[in-house]
DOROTOR-394826 format. One record per residue (C-alpha): x, y, z. Coordinates in pm, whole numbers, plus 32768, in hexadecimal, padded with zeros to 4 digits. Example, Ala and Ser with C-alpha at 12.3 -4.5 7.8 and 13.67 -1.06 7.14 Angstrom:
<sites>
84CE7E3E830C85577F9682CA
</sites>
This chain:
<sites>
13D8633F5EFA130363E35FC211D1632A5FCE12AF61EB6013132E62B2614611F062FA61991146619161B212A260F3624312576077638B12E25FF06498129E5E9D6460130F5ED162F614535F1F636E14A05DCD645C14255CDC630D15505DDB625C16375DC86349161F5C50636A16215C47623C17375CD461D618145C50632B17D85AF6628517DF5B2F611D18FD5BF7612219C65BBB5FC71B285C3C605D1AE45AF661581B1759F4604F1AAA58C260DC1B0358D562461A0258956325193E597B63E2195A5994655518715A73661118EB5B35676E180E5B30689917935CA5688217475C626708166F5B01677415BE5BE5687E15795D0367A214E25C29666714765AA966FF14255AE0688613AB5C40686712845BF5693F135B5B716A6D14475BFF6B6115AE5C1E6AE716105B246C2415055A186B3215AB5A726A1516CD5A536A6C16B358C36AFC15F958986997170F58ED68FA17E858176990171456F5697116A35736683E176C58106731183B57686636190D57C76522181A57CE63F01869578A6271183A58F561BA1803583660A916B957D360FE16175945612216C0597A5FD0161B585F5F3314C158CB5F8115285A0F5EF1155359755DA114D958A15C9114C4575B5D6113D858285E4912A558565D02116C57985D88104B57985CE00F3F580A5DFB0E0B57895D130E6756295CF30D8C55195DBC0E6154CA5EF80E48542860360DC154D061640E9655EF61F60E9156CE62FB0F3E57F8636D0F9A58AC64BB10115A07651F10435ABE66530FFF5C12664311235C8166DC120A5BB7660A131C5C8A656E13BE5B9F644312595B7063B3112F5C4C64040FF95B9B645B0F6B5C5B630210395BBF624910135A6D62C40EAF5ACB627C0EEB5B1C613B0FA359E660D00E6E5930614E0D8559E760720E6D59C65F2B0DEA584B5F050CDF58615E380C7F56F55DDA0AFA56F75E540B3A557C5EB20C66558A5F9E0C8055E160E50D64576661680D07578F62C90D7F589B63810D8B58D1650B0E1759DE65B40EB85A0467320E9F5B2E67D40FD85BC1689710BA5A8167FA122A5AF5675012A65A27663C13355935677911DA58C8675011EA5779679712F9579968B91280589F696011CB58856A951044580C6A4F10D25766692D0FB35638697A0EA7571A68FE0F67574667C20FA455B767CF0E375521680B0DBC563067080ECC559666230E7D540A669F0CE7543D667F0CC7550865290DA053DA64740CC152CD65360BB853A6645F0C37535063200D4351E063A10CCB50C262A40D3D4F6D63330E624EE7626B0E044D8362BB0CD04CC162CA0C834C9164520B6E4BC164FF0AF94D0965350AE64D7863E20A3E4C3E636308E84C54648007DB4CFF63C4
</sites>
């Protein structure tokens, strides 16, 4: 117990206690509704409360719990060294629900030496990432890395100049 205590962090504790706000058995199925402070504390950590606080009302919703729980369970296996199309993944490193390491980490767990895990990540972003303000940067990063690897579905005139 001790060494557990010893490497629990802080960030540790907001992927636990989202966890277990969402996942909560004694819930049933009811869906989850997160409070303004709560939003602030864990999505918009990076912005004034005021910011927060008008992202919340634009944005929050009542979310299945059902869907955390599945990922928590056998529907959730992948197989991380199977050929698969190209993917990539971004944190913010002051994201609270899933540390930029570990978004990181998932990255590196596909193995296959022929498919494509990219990882970018954005300094001073929450896990409101792609709301927050500069969320462009996060956008054209996004919109040029899958020009990189964007096959054409059709034949084009384009496509058919050598």
């Amino acid at each position: 117990m001790g060494r557990w205590l010893n490497t629990y962090h802080e960030k540790d504790h907001c992927i636990f206690k989202n966890n277990v706000i969402i996942t909560n058995p004694f819930k049933d199925d009811k869906p989850f509704y997160m409070d303004a402070q709560t939003f602030y504390e864990l999505f918009c950590n990076t912005m004034t409360f005021e910011e927060a606080e008008t992202a919340w009302e634009t944005y929050a919703t009542y979310d299945s719990r059902n869907v955390l729980r599945d990922c928590m369970g056998e529907a959730a296996h992948i197989n991380p060294d199977k050929k698969h199309k190209p993917m990539l993944f971004i944190g913010g490193t002051e994201d609270k629900i899933i540390p930029v390491s570990l978004v990181h980490k998932n990255a590196e767990s596909y193995t296959d030496k022929t498919s494509i895990a990219d990882f970018k990540e954005f300094t001073g972003r929450s896990h409101f990432i792609c709301c927050q303000p500069g969320w462009r940067e996060v956008a054209e990063y996004v919109a040029n890395w899958i020009k990189q690897y964007e096959k054409p579905k059709y034949r084009t005139s384009k496509s058919l100049k050598h």
